[in-house]
LOZA-200169 format. One record per residue (C-alpha): x, y, z. Coordinates in steps of 0.001 Angstrom, whole numbers, plus 500000, padded with zeros to 6 digits. Layout:
N
XYZ...
***
This chain:
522
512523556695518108510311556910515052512836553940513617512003551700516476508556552324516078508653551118512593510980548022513260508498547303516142505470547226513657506883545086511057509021542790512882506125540232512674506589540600508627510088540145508596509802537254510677507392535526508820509158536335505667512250534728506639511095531785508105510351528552506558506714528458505411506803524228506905508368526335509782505071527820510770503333524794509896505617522131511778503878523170514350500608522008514162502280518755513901503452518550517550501067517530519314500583514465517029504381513155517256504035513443520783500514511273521095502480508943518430504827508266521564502251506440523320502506503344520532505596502322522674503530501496526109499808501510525577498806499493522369496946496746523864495040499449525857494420501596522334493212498316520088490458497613522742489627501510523570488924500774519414487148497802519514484853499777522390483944502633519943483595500356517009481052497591518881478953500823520428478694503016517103477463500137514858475328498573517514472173499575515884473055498871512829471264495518510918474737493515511456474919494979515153471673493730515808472050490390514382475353490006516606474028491596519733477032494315519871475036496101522738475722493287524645479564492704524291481390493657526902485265492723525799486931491361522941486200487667524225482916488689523735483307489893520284485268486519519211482700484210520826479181485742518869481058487668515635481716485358512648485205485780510511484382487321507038485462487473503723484394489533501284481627486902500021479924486668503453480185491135503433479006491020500046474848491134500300475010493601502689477666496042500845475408495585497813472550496823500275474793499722501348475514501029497326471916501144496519471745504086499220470873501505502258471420503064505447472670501647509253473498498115507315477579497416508390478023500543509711475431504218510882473558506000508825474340506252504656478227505238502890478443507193500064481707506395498848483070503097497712486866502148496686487176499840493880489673496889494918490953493782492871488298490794492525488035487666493984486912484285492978483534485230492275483585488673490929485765491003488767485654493719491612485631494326495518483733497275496480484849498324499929483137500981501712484248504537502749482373506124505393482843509187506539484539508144510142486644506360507938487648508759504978488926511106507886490048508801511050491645506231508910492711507395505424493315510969506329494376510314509396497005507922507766498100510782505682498490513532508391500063510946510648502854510292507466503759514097507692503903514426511244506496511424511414508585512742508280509290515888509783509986514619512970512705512801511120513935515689509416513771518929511111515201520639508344512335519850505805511200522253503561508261520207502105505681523019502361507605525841500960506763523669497244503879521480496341503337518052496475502724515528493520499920513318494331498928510541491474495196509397491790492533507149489972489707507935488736486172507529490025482277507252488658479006507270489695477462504890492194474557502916490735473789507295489707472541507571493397472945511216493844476525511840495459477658508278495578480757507472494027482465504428493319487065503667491743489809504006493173490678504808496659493141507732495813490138509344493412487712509252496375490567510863499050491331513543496223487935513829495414487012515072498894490520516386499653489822519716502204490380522561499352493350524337501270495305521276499907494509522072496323496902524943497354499676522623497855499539520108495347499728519326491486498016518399488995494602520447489016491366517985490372490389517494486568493192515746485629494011513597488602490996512325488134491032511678484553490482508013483249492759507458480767496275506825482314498302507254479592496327510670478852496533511628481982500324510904482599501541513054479906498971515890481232500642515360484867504050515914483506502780518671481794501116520631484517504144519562487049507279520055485344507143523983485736506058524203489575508106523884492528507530519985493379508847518996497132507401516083497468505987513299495258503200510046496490501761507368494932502521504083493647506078503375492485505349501801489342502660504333488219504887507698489549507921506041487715505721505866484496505124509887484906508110511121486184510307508819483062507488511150480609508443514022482427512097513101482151511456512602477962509322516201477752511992518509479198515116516105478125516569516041481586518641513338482819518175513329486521514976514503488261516394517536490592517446519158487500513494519759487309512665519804490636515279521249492614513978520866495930512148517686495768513122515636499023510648513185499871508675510148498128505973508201500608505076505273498584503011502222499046500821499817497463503837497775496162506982496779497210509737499478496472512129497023496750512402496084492486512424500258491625514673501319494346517332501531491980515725503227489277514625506169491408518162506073493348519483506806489797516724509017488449516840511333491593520899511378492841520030514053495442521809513115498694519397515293500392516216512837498940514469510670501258512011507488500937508977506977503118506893502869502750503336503697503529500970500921503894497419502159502448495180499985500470491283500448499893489994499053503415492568500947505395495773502763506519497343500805508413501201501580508739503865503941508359508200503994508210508488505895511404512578505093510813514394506057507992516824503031508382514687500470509555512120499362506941509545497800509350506753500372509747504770501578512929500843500099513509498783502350513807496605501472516502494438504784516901492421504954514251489278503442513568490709500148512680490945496928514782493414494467514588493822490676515038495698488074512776496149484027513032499335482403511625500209481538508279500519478404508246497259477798510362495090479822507339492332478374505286489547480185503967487066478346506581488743479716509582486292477628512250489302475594513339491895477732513511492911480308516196492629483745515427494716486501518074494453489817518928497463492424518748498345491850522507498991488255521697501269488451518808504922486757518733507885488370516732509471486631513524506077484445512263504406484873509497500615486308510366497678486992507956495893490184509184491988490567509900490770493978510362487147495534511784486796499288510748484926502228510906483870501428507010481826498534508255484502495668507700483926492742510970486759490190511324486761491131507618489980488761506308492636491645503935494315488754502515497675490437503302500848488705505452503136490248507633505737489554509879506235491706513187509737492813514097509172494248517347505910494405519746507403497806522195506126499268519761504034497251517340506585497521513532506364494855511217506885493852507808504700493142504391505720489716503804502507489256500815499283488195500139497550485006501302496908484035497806500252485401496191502500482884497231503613479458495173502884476393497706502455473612494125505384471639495857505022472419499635507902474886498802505716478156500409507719480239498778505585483777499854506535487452498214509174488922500786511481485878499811511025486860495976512094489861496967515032489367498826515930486940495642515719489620493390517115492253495322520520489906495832520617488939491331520219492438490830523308493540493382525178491253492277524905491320488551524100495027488280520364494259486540517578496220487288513926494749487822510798496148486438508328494199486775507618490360487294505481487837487996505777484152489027504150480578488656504811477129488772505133474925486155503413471488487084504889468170486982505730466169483939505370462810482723508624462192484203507758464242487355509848466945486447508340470449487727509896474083488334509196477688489342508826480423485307509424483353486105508414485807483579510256489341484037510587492712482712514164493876483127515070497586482457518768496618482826519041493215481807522055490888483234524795490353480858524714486455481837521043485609482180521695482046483705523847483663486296521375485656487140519259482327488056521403480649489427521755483740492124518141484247492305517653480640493139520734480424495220518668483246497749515884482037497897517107478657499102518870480336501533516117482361502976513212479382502473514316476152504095510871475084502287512165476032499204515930474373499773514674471073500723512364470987497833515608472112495461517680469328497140519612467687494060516682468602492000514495465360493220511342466964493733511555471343492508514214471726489395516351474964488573513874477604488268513414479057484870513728482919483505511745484162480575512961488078479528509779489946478885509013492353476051509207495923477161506027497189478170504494493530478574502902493947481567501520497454481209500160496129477938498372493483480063496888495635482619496055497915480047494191494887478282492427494209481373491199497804481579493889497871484990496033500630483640497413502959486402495529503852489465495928501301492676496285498284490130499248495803490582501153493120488993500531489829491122503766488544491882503277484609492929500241482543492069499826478836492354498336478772489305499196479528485907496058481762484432498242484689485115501536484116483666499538482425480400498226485498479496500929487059479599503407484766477779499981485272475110501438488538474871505313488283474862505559487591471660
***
């Protein structure tokens, strides 16, 4: 009797002992894969149940006034009195916003602003992050990412170990008292709830240090000992640490460190050119890959499918969508139609406009995608609105350099660091061509065969591109120029763009790009 007794009292401890620490927690994921079923049937009923809460929170704001929110009753509404922006027309008023402004875009005071790429007019973007936003969009994107990766793989372990996450850095906001202004990642880190500090590596101090190539040996450092089970960030910039990690403890595959790593959720650039390097830097069958799409003004999809690579909008949080084709989009938008979700079409090229919880209104990303299905809502990154190569009326855009890429490096066996792309304008005898300028870390043993495949692809995935190619009357044989090792970090670097959210651009119709760099291949 008195041995029942005991077994009764600590059966709860041997329970819990032998379960599965993500065992216990899976659960609190549950309800949130179920809710997640809803995408399939009730998106157009979601987007405007957001557009609802967006037009009635910021309808006393200075831009609500102006644009008579209180008085919009649907989304015709809200196209027929609320202008398109871009980040110049936002501009004034975010400026208004960062010197402690309050109920300008969006209620009450931002505090937090995430430091994007510039535009025409200005080194920087500064997008606000308000607090609706910081925890119904960006965390929300994060919770939503774990909820669909264990769904996916009941067997996870993920929170028996910690995670890896890589961040920027941040500073001060004009020194307004708890106003803070860099990278996205630094701000989401920087007020991270602490109960995640439990889970992940490195320490606050030195995700949040500066110096990249300080803080990437630190990371390693501070990582290589712990139980790692999951890694995310940026490809390029998690490559860069986990290759210093690899040199410090002179390992040759990464689950010789980390045993039980199983999962990487990337974003902010293709995977597509490092696939291979991490397939052969982490061999475990048992690792999986999961394409996040995050980027300063939002979270805006997920891989809800390990073997489909479109991901899942997400069309509950405080983000609204529309878009308006490709090859209707111009800066001055006045004349071209702009769509909401409801009215997309599969397999055309869209560029996305977005109004958010942050204060962004018809605000244009300056991404493209490409939707694959619409029961639910998955698509597919297809590039930027200004990272394309259109000098010929070839369009080529960055999911055909991609495929192109992906196809030279199967079939030759090279492996693709980094690249970027430009044209090279006509001659006196009208001769003109694509230079590309790329950093192989396998180079091709035949580098004109690797051309010829590269251009071979993308002729056959750009009808644009082929009839321009057609017996080399109008776009010759593109050109391939090996670059040093380390060229483009060096350039980044140069540009004070080392690590963090920073990218490569891949395509540009012009050439200020690609000259700086071929500056420094030397």
């Amino acid at each position: 009797m008195e041995d029942k007794r005991i077994l009764r009292t600590f059966a709860p401890c041997i329970t819990y002992k032998t379960m599965s620490i993500t065992g216990l927690v899976r659960h609190i994921f549950v309800p949130r894969m179920k809710a997640l079923e809803k995408y399939q049937t009730e998106g157009e009923a979601m987007q405007r149940a957001v557009l609802k809460h967006l037009l009635t929170s910021a309808k006393d704001t200075k831009y609500g006034r102006k644009y008579a929110f209180s008085a919009m009753k649907d989304y015709d509404d809200f196209v027929k009195h609320t202008p398109v922006n871009t980040y110049e027309e936002l501009k004034e008023s975010i400026d208004q916003m960062r010197h402690g402004e309050a109920d300008i875009l969006w209620p009450g005071r931002v505090r937090w602003y995430a430091k994007s790429s510039g535009t025409t007019n200005d080194k920087s973007k500064f997008i606000p992050v308000s607090s609706e936003g910081l925890q119904k969009i960006h965390y929300a994107g994060g919770y939503d990412s774990v909820a669909l990766y264990l769904r996916n793989n009941p067997q996870s372990r993920m929170f028996d170990g910690k995670g890896l996450i890589l961040g920027g850095s941040h500073a001060p906001n004009y020194n307004l008292p708890n106003s803070l202004v860099g990278d996205l990642s630094a701000i989401l880190i920087e007020n991270i709830n602490p109960l995640v500090n439990l889970v992940r590596v490195p320490k606050k101090e030195t995700a949040l240090l500066s110096d990249f190539e300080i803080k990437r040996e630190q990371i390693a450092r501070e990582a290589m000992n712990k139980n790692v089970t999951n890694i995310s960030g940026v490809p390029s910039w998690m490559l860069s640490v986990l290759n210093c990690m690899m040199e410090m403890t002179g390992k040759t595959h990464l689950e010789e460190v980390w045993p039980n790593l199983e999962v990487f959720f990337h974003g902010g650039v293709a995977f597509t050119p490092y696939r291979k390097q991490y397939e052969q830097l982490i061999t475990s069958p048992k690792m999986h890959y999961m394409e996040t799409y995050n980027a300063s003004e939002g979270f805006f999809g997920l891989q809800d499918d390990p073997a489909d690579r479109a991901m899942l909008l997400m069309l509950d949080y405080g983000v609204f969508y529309e878009f308006q084709e490709l090859s209707e989009y111009s800066e001055n938008s006045e004349n071209s139609e702009i769509i909401p979700l409801w009215a997309v079409e599969t397999n055309k090229n869209y560029a996305m406009l977005i109004s958010t919880s942050c204060g962004l209104w018809r605000y244009k990303i300056g991404d493209t995608i490409r939707f694959t299905s619409t029961n639910p809502y998955k698509f597919v990154i297809t590039g930027r609105t200004k990272s394309f190569i259109n000098a010929f009326g070839e369009e080529l855009i960055v999911d055909n350099a991609e495929q192109g890429l992906a196809y030279a490096c199967q079939q030759t066996g090279a492996e693709v660091l980094e690249y970027t792309a430009a044209p090279v304008f006509m001659d006196a005898k009208a001769k003109c061509r694509h230079q590309w300028l790329i950093e192989f870390s396998k180079a091709p043993a035949d580098l004109a065969q690797f051309a010829d495949l590269l251009d071979s692809k993308l002729q056959e995935v750009n009808s644009d591109y082929e009839a321009k190619r057609y017996k080399d009357i109008t776009l010759q044989h593109l050109e391939i120029i090996p670059a040093k090792a380390g060229l483009f970090n060096d350039w980044l670097k140069q540009r004070g763009k080392l690590g963090g959210q920073h990218k490569v651009p891949r395509l540009s119709n012009s050439r200020e790009h690609i000259e700086q760099l071929l500056k420094l291949n030397v």
